[in-house]
Backbone atoms as SQL, in Angstrom:
CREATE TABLE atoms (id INTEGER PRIMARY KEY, chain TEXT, resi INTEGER, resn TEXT, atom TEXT, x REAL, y REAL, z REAL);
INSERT INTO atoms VALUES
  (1, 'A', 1, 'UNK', 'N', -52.283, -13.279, 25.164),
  (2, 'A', 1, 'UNK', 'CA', -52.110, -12.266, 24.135),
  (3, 'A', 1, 'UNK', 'C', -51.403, -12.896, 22.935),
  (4, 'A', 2, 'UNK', 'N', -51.894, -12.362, 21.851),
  (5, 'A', 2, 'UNK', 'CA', -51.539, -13.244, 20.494),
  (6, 'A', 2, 'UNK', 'C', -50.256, -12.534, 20.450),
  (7, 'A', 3, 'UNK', 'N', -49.217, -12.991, 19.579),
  (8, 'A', 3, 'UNK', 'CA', -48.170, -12.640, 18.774),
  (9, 'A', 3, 'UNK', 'C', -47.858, -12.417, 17.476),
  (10, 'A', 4, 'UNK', 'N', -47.738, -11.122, 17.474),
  (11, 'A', 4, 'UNK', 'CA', -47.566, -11.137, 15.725),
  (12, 'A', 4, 'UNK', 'C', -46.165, -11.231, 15.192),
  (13, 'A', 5, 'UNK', 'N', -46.371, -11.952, 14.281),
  (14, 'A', 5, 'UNK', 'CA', -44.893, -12.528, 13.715),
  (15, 'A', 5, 'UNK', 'C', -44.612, -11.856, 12.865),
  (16, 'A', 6, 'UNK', 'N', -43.129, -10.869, 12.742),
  (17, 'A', 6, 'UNK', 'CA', -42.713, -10.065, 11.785),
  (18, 'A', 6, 'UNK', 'C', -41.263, -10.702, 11.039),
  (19, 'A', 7, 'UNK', 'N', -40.997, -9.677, 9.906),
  (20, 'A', 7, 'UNK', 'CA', -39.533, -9.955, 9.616),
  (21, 'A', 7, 'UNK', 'C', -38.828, -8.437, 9.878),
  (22, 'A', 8, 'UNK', 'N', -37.306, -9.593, 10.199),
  (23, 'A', 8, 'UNK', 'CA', -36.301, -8.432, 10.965),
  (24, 'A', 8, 'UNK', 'C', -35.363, -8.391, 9.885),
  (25, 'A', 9, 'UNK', 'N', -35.006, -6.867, 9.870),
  (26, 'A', 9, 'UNK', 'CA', -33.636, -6.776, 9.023),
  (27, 'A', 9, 'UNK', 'C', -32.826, -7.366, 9.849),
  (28, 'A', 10, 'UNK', 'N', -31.451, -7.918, 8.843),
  (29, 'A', 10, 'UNK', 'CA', -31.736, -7.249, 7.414),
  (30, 'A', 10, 'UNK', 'C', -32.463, -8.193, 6.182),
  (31, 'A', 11, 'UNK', 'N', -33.050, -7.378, 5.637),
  (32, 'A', 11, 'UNK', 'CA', -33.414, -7.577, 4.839),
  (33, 'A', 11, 'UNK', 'C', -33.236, -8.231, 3.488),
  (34, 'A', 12, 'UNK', 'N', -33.969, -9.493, 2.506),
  (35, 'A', 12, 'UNK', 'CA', -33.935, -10.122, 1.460),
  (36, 'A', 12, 'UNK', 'C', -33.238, -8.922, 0.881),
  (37, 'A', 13, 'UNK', 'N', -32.704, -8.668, -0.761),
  (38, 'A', 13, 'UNK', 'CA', -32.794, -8.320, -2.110),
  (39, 'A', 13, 'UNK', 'C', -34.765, -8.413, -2.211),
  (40, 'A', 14, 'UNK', 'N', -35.031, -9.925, -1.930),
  (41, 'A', 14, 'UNK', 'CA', -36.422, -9.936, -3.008),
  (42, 'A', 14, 'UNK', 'C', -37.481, -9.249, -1.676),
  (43, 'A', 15, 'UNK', 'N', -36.794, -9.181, -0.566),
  (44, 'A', 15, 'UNK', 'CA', -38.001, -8.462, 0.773),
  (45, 'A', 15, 'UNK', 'C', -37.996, -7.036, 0.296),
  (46, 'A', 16, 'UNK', 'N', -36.540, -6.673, -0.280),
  (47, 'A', 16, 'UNK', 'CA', -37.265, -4.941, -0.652),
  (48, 'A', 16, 'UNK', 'C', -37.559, -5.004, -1.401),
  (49, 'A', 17, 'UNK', 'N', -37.603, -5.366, -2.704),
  (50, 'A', 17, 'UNK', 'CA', -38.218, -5.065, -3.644),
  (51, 'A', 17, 'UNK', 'C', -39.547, -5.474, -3.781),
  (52, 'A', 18, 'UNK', 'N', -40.172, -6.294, -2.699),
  (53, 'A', 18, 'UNK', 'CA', -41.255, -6.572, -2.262),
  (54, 'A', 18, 'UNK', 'C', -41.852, -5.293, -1.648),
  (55, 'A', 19, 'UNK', 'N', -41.311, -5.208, -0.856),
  (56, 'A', 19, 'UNK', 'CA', -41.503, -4.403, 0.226),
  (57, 'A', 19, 'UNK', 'C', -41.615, -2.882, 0.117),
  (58, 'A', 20, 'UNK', 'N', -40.646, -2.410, -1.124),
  (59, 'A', 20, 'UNK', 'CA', -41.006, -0.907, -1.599),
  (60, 'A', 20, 'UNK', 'C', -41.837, -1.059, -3.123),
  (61, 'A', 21, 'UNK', 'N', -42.622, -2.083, -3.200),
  (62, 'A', 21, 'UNK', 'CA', -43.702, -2.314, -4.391),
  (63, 'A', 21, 'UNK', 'C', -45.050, -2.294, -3.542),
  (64, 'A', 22, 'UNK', 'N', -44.502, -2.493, -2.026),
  (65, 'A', 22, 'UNK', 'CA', -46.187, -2.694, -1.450),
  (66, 'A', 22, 'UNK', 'C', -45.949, -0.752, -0.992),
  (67, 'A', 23, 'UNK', 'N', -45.354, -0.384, -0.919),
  (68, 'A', 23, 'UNK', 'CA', -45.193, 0.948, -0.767),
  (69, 'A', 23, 'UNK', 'C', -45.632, 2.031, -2.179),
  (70, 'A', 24, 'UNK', 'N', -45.566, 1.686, -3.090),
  (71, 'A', 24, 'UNK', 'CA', -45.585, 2.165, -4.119),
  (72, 'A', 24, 'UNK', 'C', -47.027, 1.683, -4.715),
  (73, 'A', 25, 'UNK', 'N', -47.650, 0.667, -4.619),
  (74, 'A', 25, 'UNK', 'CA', -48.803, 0.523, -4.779),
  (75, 'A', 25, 'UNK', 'C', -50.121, 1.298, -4.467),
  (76, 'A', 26, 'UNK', 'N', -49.853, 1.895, -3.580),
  (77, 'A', 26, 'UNK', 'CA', -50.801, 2.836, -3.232),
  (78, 'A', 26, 'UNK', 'C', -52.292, 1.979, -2.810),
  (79, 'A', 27, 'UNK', 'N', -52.985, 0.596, -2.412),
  (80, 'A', 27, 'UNK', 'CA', -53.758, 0.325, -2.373),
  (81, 'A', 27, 'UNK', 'C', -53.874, -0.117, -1.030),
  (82, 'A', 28, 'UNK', 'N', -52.967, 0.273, 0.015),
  (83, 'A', 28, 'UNK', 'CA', -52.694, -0.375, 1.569),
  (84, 'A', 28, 'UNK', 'C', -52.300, 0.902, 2.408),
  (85, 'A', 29, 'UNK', 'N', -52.451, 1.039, 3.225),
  (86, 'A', 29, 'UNK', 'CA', -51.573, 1.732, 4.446),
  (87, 'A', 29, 'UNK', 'C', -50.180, 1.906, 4.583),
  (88, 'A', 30, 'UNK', 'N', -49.168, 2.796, 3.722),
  (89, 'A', 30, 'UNK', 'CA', -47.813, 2.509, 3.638),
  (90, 'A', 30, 'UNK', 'C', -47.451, 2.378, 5.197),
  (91, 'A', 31, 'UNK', 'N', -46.035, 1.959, 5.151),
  (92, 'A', 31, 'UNK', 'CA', -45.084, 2.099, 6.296),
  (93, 'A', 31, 'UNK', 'C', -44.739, 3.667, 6.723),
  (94, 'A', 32, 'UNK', 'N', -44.951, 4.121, 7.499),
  (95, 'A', 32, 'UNK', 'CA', -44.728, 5.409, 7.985),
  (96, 'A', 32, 'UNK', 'C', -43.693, 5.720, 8.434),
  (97, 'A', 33, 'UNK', 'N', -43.011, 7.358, 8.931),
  (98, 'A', 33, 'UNK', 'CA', -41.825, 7.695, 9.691),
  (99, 'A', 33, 'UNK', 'C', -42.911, 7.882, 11.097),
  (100, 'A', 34, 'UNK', 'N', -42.258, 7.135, 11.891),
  (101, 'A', 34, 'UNK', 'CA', -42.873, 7.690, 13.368),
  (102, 'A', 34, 'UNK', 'C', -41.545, 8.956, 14.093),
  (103, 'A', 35, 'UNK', 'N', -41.431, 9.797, 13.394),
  (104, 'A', 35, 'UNK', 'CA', -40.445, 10.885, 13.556),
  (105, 'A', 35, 'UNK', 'C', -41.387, 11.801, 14.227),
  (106, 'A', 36, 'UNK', 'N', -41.091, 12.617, 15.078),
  (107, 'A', 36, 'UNK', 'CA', -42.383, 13.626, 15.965),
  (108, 'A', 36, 'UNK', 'C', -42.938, 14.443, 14.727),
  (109, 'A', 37, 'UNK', 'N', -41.764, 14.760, 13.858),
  (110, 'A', 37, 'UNK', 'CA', -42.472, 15.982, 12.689),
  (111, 'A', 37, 'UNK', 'C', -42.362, 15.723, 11.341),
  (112, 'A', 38, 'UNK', 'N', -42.086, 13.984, 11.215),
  (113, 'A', 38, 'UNK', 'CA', -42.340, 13.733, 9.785),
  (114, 'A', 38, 'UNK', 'C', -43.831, 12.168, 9.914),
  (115, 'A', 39, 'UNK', 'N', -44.297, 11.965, 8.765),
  (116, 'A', 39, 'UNK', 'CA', -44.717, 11.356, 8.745),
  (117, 'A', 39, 'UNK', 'C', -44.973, 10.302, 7.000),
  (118, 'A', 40, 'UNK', 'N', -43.787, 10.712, 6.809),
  (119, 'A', 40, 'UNK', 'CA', -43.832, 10.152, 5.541),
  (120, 'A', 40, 'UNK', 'C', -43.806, 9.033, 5.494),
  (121, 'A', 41, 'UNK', 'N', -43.790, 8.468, 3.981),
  (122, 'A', 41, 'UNK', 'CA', -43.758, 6.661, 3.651),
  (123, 'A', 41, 'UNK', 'C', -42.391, 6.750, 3.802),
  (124, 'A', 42, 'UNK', 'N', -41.836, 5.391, 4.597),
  (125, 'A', 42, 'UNK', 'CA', -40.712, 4.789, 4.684),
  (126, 'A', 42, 'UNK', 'C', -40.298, 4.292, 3.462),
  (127, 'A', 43, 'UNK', 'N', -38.708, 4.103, 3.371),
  (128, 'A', 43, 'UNK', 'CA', -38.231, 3.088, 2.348),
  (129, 'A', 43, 'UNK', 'C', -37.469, 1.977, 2.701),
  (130, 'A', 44, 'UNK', 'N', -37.618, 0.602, 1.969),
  (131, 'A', 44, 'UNK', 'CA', -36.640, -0.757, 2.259),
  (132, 'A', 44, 'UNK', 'C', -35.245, -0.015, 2.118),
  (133, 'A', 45, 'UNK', 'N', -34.456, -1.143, 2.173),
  (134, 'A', 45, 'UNK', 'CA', -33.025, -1.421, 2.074),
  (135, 'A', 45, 'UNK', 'C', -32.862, -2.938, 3.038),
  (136, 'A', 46, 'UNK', 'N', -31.974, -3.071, 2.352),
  (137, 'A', 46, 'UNK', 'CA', -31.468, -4.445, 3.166),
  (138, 'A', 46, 'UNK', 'C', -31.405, -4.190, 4.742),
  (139, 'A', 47, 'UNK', 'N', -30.327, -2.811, 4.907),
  (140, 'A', 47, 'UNK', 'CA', -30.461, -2.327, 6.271),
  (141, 'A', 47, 'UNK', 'C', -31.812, -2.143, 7.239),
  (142, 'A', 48, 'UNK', 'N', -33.212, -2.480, 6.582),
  (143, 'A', 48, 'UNK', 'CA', -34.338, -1.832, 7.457),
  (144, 'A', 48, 'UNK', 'C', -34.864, -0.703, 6.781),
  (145, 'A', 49, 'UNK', 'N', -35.779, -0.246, 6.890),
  (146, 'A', 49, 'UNK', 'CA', -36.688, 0.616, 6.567),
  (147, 'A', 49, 'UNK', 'C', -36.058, 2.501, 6.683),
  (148, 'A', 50, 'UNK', 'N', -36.160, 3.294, 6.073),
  (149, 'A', 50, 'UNK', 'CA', -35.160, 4.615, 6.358),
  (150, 'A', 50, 'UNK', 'C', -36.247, 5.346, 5.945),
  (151, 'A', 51, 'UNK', 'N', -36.849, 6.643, 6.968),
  (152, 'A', 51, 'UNK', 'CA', -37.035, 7.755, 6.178),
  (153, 'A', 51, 'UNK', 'C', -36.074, 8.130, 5.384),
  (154, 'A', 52, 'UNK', 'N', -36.518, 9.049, 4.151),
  (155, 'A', 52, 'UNK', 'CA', -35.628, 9.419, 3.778),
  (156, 'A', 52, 'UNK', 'C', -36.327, 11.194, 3.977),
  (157, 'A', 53, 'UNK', 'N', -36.713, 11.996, 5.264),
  (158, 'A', 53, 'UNK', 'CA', -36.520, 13.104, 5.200),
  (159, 'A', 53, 'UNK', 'C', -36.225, 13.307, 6.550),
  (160, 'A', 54, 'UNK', 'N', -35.792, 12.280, 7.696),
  (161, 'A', 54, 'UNK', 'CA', -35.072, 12.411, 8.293),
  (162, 'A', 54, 'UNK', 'C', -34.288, 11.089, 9.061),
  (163, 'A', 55, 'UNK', 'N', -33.681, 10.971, 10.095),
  (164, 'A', 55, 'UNK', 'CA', -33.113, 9.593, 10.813),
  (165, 'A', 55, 'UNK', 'C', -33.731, 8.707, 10.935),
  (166, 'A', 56, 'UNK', 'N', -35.252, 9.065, 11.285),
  (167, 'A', 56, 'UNK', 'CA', -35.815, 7.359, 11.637),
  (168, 'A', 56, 'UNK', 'C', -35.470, 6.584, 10.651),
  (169, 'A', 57, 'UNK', 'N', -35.671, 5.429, 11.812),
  (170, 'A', 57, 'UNK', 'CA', -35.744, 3.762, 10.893),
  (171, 'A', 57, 'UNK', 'C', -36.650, 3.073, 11.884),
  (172, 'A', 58, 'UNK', 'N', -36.472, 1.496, 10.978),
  (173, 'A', 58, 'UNK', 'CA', -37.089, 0.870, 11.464),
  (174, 'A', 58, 'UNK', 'C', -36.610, -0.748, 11.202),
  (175, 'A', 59, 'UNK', 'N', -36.942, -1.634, 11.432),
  (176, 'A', 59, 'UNK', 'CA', -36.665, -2.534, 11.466),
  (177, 'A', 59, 'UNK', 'C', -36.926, -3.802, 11.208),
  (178, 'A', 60, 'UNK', 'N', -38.324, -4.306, 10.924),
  (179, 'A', 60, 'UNK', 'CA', -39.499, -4.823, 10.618),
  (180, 'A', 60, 'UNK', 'C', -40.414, -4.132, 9.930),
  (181, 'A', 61, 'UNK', 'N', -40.881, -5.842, 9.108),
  (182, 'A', 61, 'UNK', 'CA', -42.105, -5.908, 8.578),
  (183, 'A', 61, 'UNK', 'C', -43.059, -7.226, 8.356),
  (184, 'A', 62, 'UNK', 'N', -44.337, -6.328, 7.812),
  (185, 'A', 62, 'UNK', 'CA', -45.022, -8.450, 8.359),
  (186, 'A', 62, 'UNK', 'C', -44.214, -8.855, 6.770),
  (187, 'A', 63, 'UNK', 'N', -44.739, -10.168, 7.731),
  (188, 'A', 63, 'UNK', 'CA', -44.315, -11.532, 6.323),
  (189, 'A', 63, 'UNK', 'C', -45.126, -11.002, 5.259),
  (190, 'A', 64, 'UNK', 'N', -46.548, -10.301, 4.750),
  (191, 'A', 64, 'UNK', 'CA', -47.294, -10.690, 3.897),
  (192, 'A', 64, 'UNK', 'C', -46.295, -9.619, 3.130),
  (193, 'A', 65, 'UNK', 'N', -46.408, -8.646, 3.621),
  (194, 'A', 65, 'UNK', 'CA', -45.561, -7.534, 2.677),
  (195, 'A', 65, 'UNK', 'C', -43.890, -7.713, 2.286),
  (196, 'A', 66, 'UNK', 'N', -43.363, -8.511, 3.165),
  (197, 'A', 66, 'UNK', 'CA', -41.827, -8.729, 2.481),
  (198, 'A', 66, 'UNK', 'C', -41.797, -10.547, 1.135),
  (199, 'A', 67, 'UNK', 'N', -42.969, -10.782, 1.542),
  (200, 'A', 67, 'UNK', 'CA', -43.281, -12.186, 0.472),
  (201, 'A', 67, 'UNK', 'C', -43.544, -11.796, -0.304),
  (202, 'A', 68, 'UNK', 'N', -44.132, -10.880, -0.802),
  (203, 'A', 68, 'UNK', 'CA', -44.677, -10.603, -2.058),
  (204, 'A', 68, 'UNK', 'C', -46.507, -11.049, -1.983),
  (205, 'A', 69, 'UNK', 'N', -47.423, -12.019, -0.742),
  (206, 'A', 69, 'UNK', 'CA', -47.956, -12.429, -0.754),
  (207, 'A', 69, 'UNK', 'C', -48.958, -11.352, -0.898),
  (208, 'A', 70, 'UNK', 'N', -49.088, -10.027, -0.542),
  (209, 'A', 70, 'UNK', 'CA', -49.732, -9.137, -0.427),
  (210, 'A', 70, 'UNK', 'C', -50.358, -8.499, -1.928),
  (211, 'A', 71, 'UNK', 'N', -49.439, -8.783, -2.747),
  (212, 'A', 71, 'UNK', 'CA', -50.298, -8.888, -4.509),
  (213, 'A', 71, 'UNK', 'C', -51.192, -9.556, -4.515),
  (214, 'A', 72, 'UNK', 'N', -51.782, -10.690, -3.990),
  (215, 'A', 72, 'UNK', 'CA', -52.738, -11.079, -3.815),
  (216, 'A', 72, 'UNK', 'C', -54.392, -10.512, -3.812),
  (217, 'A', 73, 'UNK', 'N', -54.037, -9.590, -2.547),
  (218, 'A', 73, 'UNK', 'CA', -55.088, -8.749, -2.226),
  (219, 'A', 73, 'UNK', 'C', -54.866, -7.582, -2.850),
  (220, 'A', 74, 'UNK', 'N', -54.027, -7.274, -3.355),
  (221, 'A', 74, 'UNK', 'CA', -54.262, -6.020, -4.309),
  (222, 'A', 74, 'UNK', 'C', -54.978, -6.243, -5.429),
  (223, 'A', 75, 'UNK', 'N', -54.845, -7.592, -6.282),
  (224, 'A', 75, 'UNK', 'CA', -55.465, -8.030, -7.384),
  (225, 'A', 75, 'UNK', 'C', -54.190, -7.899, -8.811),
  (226, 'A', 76, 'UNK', 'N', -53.063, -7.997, -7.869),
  (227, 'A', 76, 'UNK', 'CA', -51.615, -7.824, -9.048),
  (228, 'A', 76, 'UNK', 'C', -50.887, -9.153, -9.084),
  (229, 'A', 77, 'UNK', 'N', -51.153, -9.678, -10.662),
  (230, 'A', 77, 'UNK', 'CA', -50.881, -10.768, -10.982),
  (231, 'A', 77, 'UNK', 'C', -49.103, -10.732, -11.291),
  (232, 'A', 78, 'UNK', 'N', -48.601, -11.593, -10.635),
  (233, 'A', 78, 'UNK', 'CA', -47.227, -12.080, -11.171),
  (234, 'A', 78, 'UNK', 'C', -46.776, -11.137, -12.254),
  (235, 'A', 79, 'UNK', 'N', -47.574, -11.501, -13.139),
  (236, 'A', 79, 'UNK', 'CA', -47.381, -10.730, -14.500),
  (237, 'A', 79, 'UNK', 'C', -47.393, -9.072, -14.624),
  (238, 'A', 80, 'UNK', 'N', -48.526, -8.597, -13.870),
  (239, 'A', 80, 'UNK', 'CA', -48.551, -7.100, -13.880),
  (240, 'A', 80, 'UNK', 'C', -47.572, -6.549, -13.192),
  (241, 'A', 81, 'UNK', 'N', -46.828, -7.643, -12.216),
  (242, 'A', 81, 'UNK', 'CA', -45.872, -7.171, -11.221),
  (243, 'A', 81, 'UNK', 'C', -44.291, -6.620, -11.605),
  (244, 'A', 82, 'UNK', 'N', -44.008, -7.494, -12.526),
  (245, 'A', 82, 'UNK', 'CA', -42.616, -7.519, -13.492),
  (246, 'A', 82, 'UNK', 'C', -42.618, -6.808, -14.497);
């Protein structure tokens, strides 16, 4: 069985702001609350990932989305990013 390799909080400065730009992009599958009765997009923090409409968290994310590598496949240049 393969292994998928994630990153663990806590978290870069540049992993969230990575990381709540791949959230805000709207062109991927956000990070979800796996809460029984929420299901909203998660948010970074250094601490890990937080709903913010109730307790969950979380803890991880892949590498492509805390690198920034994931602009790539969106088609968002360096430039459009800043």
């Amino acid at each position: 069985m393969a292994t998928i390799e994630v990153v663990r909080a806590p978290f870069t400065p540049g992993q969230v702001a990575s990381l709540n730009a791949y959230q805000a992009a709207g062109q991927f599958h956000p990070y979800t609350c796996g809460g029984a009765d929420c299901r909203g997009a998660l948010i970074a923090a250094e601490g890990g990932w937080h709903c913010p409409a109730c307790d969950h968290t979380q803890d991880w994310a892949h590498p492509a989305h805390a690198d920034g590598s994931w602009r790539r496949h969106a088609g968002i240049t360096a430039a459009a990013a800043s």
